[in-house]
C-alpha positions in Angstrom: 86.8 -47.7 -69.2 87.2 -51.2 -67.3 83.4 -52.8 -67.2 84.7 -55.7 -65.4 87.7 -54.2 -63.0 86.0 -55.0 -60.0 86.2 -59.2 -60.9 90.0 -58.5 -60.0 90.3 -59.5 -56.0 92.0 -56.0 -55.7 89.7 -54.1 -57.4 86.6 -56.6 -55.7 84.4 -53.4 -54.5 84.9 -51.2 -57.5 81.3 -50.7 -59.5 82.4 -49.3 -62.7 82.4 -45.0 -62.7 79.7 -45.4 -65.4 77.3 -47.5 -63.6 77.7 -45.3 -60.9 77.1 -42.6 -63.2 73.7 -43.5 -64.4 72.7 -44.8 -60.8 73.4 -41.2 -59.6 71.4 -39.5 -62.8 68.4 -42.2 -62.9 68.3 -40.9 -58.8 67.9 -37.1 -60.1 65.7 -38.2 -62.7 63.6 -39.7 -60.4 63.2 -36.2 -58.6 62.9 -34.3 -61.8 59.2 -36.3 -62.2 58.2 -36.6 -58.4 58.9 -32.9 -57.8 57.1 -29.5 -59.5 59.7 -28.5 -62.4 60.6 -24.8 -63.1 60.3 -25.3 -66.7 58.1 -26.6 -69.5 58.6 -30.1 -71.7 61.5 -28.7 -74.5 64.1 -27.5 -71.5 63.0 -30.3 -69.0 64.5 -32.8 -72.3 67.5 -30.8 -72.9 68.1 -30.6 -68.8 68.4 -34.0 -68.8 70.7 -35.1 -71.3 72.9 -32.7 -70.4 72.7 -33.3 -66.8 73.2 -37.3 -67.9 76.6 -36.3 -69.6 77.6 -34.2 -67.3 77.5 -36.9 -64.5 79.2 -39.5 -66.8 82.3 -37.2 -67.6 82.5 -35.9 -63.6 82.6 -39.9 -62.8 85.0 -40.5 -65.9 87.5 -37.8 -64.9 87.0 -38.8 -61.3 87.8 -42.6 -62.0 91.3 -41.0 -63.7 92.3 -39.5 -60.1 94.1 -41.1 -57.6 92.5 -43.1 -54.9 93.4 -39.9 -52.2 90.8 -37.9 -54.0 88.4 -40.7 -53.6 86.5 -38.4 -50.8 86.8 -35.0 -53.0 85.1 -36.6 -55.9 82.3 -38.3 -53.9 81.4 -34.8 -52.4 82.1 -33.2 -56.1 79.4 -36.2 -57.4 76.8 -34.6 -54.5 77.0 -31.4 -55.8 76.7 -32.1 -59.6 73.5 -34.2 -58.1 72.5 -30.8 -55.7 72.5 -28.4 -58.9 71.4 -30.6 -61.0 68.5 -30.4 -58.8 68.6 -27.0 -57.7 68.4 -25.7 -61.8 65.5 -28.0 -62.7 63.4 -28.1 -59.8 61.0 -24.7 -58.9 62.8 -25.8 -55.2 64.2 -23.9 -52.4 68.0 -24.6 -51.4 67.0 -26.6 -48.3 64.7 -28.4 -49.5 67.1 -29.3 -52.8 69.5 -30.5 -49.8 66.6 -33.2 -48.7 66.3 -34.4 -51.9 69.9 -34.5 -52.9 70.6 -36.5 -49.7 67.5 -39.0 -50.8 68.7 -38.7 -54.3 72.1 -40.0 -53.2 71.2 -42.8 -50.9 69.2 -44.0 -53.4 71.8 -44.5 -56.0 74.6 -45.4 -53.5 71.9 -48.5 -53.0 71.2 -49.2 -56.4 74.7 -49.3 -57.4 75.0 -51.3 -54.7 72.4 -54.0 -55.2 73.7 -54.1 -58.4 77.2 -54.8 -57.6 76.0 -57.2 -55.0 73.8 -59.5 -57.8 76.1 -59.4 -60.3 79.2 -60.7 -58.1 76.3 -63.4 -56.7 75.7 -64.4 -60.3 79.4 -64.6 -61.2 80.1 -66.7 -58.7 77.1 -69.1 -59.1 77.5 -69.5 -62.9 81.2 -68.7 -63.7 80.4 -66.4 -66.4 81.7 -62.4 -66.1 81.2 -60.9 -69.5 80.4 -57.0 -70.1 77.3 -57.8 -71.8 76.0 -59.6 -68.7 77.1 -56.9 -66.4 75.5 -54.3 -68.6 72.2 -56.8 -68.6 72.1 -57.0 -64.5 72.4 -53.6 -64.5 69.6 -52.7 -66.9 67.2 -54.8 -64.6 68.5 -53.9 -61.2 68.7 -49.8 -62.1 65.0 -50.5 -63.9 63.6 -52.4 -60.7 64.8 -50.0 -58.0 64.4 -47.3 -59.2 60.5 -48.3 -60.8 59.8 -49.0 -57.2 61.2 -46.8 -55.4 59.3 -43.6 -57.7 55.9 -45.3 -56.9 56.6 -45.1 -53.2 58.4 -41.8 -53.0 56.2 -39.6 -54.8 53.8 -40.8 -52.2 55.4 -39.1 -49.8 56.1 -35.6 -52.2 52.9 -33.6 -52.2 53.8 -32.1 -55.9 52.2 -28.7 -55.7 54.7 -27.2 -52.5 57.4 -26.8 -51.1 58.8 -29.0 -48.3 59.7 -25.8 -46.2 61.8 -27.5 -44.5 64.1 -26.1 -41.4 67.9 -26.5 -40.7 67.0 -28.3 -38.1 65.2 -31.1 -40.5 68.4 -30.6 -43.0 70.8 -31.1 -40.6 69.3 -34.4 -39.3 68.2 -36.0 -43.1 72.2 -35.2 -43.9 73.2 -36.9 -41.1 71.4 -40.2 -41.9 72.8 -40.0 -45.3 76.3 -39.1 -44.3 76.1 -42.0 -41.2 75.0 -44.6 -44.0 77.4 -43.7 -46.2 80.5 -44.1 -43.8 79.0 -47.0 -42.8 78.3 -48.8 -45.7 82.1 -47.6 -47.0 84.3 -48.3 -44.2 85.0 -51.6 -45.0 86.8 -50.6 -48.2 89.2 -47.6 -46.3 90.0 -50.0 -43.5 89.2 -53.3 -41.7 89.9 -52.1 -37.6 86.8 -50.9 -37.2 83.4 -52.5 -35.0 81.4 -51.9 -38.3 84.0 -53.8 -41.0 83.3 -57.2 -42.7 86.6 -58.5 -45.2 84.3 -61.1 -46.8 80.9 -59.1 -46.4 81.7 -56.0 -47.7 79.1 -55.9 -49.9 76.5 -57.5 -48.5 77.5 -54.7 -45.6 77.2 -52.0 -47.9 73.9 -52.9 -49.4 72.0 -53.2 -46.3 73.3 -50.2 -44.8 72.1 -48.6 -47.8 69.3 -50.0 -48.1 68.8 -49.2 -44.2 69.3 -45.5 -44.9 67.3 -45.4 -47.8 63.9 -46.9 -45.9 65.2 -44.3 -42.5 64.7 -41.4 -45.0 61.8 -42.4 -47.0 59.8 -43.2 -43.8 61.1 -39.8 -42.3 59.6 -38.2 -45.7 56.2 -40.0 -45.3 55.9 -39.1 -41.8 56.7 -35.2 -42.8 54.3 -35.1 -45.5 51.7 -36.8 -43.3 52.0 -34.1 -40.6 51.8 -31.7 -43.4 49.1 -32.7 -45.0 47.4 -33.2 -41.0 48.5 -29.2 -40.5 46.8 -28.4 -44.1 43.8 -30.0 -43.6 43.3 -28.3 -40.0 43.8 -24.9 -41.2 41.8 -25.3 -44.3 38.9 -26.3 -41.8 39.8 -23.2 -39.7 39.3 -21.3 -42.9 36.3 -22.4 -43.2 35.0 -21.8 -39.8 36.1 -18.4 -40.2 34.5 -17.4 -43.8 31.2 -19.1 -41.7 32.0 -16.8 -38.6 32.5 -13.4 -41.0 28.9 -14.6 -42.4 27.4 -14.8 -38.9 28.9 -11.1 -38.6 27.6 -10.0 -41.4 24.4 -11.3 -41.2 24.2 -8.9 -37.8 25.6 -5.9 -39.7 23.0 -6.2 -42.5 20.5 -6.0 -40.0 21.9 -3.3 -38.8 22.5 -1.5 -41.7 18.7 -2.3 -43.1 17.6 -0.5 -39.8 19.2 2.4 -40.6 17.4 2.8 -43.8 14.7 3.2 -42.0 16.3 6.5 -40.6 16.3 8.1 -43.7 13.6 10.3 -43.3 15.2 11.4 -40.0 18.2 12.6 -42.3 16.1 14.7 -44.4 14.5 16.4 -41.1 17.7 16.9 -40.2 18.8 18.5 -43.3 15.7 20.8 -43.5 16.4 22.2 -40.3 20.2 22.7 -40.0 21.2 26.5 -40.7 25.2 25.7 -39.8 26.7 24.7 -43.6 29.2 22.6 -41.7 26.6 20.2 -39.9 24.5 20.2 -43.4 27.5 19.0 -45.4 28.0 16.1 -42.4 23.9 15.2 -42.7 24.4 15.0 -46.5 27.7 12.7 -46.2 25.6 10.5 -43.9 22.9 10.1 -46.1 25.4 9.9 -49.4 26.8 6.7 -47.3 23.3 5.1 -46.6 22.6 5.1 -50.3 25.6 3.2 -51.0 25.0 0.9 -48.3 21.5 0.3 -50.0 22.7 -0.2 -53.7 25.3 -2.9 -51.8 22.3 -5.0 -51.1 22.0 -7.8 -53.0 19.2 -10.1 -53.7 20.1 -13.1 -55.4 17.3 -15.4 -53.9 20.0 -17.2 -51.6 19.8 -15.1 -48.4 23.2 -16.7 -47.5 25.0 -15.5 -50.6 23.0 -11.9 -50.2 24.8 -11.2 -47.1 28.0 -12.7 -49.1 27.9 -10.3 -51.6 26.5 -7.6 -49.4 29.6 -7.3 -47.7 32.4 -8.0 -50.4 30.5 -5.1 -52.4 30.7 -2.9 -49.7 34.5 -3.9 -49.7 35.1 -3.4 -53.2 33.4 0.2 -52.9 36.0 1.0 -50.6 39.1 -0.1 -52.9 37.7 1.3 -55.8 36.5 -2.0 -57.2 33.4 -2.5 -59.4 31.9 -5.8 -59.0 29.5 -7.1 -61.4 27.2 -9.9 -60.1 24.6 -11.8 -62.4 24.0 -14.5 -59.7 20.9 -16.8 -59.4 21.0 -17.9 -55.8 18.0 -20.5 -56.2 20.6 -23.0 -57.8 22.5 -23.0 -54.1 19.6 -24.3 -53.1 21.0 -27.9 -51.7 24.7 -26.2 -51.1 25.3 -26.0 -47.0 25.6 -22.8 -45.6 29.2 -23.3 -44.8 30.1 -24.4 -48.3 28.4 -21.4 -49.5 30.5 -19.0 -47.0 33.8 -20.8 -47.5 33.2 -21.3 -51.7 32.1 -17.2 -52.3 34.3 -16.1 -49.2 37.8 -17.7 -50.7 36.7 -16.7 -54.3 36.0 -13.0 -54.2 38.7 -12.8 -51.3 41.1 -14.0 -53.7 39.8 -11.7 -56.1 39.7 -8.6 -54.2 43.2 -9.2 -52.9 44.6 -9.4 -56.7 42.4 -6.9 -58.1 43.2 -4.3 -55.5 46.8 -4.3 -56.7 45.9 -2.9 -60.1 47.4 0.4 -60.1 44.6 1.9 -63.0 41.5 2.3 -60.9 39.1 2.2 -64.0 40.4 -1.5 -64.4 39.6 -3.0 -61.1 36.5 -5.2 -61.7 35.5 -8.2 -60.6 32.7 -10.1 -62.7 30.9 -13.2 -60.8 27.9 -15.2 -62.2 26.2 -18.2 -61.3 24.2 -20.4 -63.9 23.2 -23.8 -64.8 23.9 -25.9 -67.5 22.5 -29.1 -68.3 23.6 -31.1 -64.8 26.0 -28.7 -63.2 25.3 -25.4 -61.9 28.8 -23.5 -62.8 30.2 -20.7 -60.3 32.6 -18.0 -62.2 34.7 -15.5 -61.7 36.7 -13.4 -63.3 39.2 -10.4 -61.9 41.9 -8.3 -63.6 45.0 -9.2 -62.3 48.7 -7.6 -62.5 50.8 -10.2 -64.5 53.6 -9.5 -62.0 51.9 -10.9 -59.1 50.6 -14.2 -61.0 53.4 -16.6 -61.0 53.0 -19.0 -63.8 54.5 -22.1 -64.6 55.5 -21.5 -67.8 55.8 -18.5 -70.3 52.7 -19.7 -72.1 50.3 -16.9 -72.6 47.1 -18.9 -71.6 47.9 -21.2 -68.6 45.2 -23.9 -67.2 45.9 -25.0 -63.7 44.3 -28.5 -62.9 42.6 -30.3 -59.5 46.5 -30.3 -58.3 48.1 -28.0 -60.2 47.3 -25.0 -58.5 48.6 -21.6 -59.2 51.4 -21.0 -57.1 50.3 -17.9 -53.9 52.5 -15.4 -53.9 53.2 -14.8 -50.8 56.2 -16.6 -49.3 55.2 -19.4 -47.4 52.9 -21.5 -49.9 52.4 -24.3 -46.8 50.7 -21.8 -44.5 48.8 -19.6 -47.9 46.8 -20.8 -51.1 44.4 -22.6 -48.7 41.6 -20.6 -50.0 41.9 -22.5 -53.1 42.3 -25.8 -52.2 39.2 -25.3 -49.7 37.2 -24.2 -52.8 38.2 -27.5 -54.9 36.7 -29.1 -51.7 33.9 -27.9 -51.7 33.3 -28.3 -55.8 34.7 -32.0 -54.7 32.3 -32.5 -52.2 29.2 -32.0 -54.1 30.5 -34.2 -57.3 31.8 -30.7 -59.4 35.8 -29.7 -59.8 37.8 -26.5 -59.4 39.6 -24.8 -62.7 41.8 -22.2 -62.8 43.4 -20.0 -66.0 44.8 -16.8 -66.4 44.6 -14.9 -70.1 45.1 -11.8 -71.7 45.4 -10.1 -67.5 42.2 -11.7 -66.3 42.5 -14.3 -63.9 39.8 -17.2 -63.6 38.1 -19.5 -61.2 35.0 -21.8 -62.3 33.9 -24.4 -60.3 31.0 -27.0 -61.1 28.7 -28.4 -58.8 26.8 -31.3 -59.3 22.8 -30.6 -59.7 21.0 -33.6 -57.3 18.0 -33.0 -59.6 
């Protein structure tokens, strides 16, 4: 391969296919550490060196064509970058089209720059060597792409998907398609409003670059307005855990009333000669008695209603749910962090336990202690393996602040909120949120901070 082909006045635009090569790899590679990976550490390694030698034969074999496949291989070099992508990222195929289009702007401007410095320097000093090419490229390639990871993952929240519509694809593809044609054109032909004989480069870096800041800004805006429509509905969930508590708190009373009525069931059962009504008077009464063991009495009257009325759902889905809370630790916890923290956990719980086909196994164990400065919320439900999606084959998986485990339902923008409010709330009063899943049981245990 010719590292210096482009010096010839013919061959002026040419970047050498293996520059281009890495450009177009360090741009997936890039990716690979901004976005969540399907994969653990061992594949991630072998991924990329093979997706590095991949690219660099594509470009070699592409560089032995004719000039009249210059197109073909341009849009063969995309797709190597798309399912490069597409195999190593946990991504969905539009959102791999975003970041492919970003991924290739990006190294269309590196190469670019490069290219544009090096001819610069040539001509300032009168010195073209390979080892000086190779040089500028290190420290362009190492600059760019340095800078441009700090700002881009920014604008990547690393824990989701983009979600993004055909409308959104369509228009990200056309700004990297219109900067590509624009920053080319020069070298096809020179009749055109947008070509420059003796600028081409500097013509083709700044479109590039141009393209590169349209899409990174379009990114930033996205994930802003993502992050807007998160943090609304996360403060709707809260508002409505608060508002079930409000109901609840009316249905307790309620249902503590019609304790009182007890003794009217036992009149009523003493004096009722039809064996139909009797068996309805004794269903009644079976039914108050299990409202009455529902009751809890923790010493928070918040969290009594709480659990109150997630027992009483349990009972009904044939969950057993084992709670050795002491309430007087939620002392200094507001009421609404106290709905939205027990409401998402046991919610979350319930909804995963219920699956379990074996009704002997659905339980649901919650405690509430203190140690040393931290009063420490757990629970613990038996969960299907099938419907916890990991993020690797380990057996015992931790899940970090923001590395949460993935919902699995199939829009993970508009579910798994009632997570992230609970790592607010443990946030908010100095604690953290941890998540595991061992063995079939799945665990949540958040710290709180203790003022005192």
């Amino acid at each position: 391969m010719n590292f210096s082909a482009f010096l010839n006045p013919v061959n002026f635009q040419d970047t050498p296919r293996l520059f281009t090569a890495i450009a177009e790899w360090l741009a997936v590679f890039v990716y690979f550490n901004i976005y969540k990976k399907r994969y653990n550490d061992k594949t991630f390694i072998l991924q990329c060196v093979c997706t590095l030698g991949i690219q660099v034969l594509f470009q070699f074999i592409a560089g032995i064509l004719p000039l009249s496949f210059w197109i073909i291989s341009m849009v063969g070099a995309v797709g190597m970058m798309y399912l490069s992508l597409y195999l190593v990222l946990d991504i969905k195929p539009k959102d791999c089209g975003v970041i492919t289009t970003h991924a290739f702007v990006l190294a269309e401007f590196a190469a670019s720059l490069y290219k544009q410095l090096y001819v610069w320097l040539v001509k300032l000093g009168d010195n073209d060597s390979q080892l000086a090419s190779v040089c500028m490229m290190i420290i362009v390639y190492l600059c760019t792409f340095i800078i441009y990871f700090n700002v881009e993952r920014g604008n990547i929240a690393p824990n989701r998907n983009l979600n993004v519509s055909t409308k959104e694809l369509v228009s990200v593809v056309i700004t990297g398609v219109g900067a590509f044609i624009i920053s080319n054109i020069s070298f096809v032909t020179s009749r055109t409003p947008f070509s420059a004989t003796e600028n081409m480069l500097y013509v083709r870096t700044l479109v590039d670059f141009g393209g590169m800041l349209m899409l990174m800004t379009e990114m930033g805006r996205r994930n802003e307005l993502a992050l807007k429509n998160e943090s609304n509905a996360i403060n709707q969930l809260f508002q409505r855990q608060y508002e079930q508590y409000k109901l609840a708190v009316d249905n307790s009373e309620a249902l503590r009333k019609e304790m009182h009525d007890m003794k009217h069931y036992v009149m009523a059962l003493k004096n009722e000669d039809d064996p139909d009504r009797r068996a309805e008077v004794l269903e009644d009464m079976e039914q108050a008695i299990a409202i009455q063991e529902s009751f809890m009495n923790t010493g928070n009257k918040v969290l009594d209603v709480i659990l109150t009325t997630k027992s009483l759902q349990c009972q009904k889905k044939n969950i057993t749910l084992n709670a050795m809370v002491d309430g007087d630790l939620l002392a200094d916890i507001h009421v609404k962090d106290i709905c939205s923290l027990f409401g998402n956990i046991l919610d979350n719980a319930i909804e995963a336990t219920q699956q379990v086909e074996d009704m002997e196994k659905r339980l649901i164990t919650l405690s509430v202690r203190k140690r040393n400065q931290f009063t420490i919320v757990e629970c613990e439900n038996i969960s299907d393996s099938s419907n916890v999606k990991l993020r690797s084959n380990k057996r015992r998986r931790r899940f970090g602040r923001n590395s949460l485990p993935k919902t699995t339902k199939g829009d993970n923008v508009k579910h798994g909120f009632g997570l992230k409010s609970i790592s607010q709330v443990a946030e908010k009063y100095g604690g953290a949120m941890n998540c595991s899943y061992e063995n079939g049981w799945f665990k949540v245990k958040v710290l709180l901070a203790n003022k005192n």
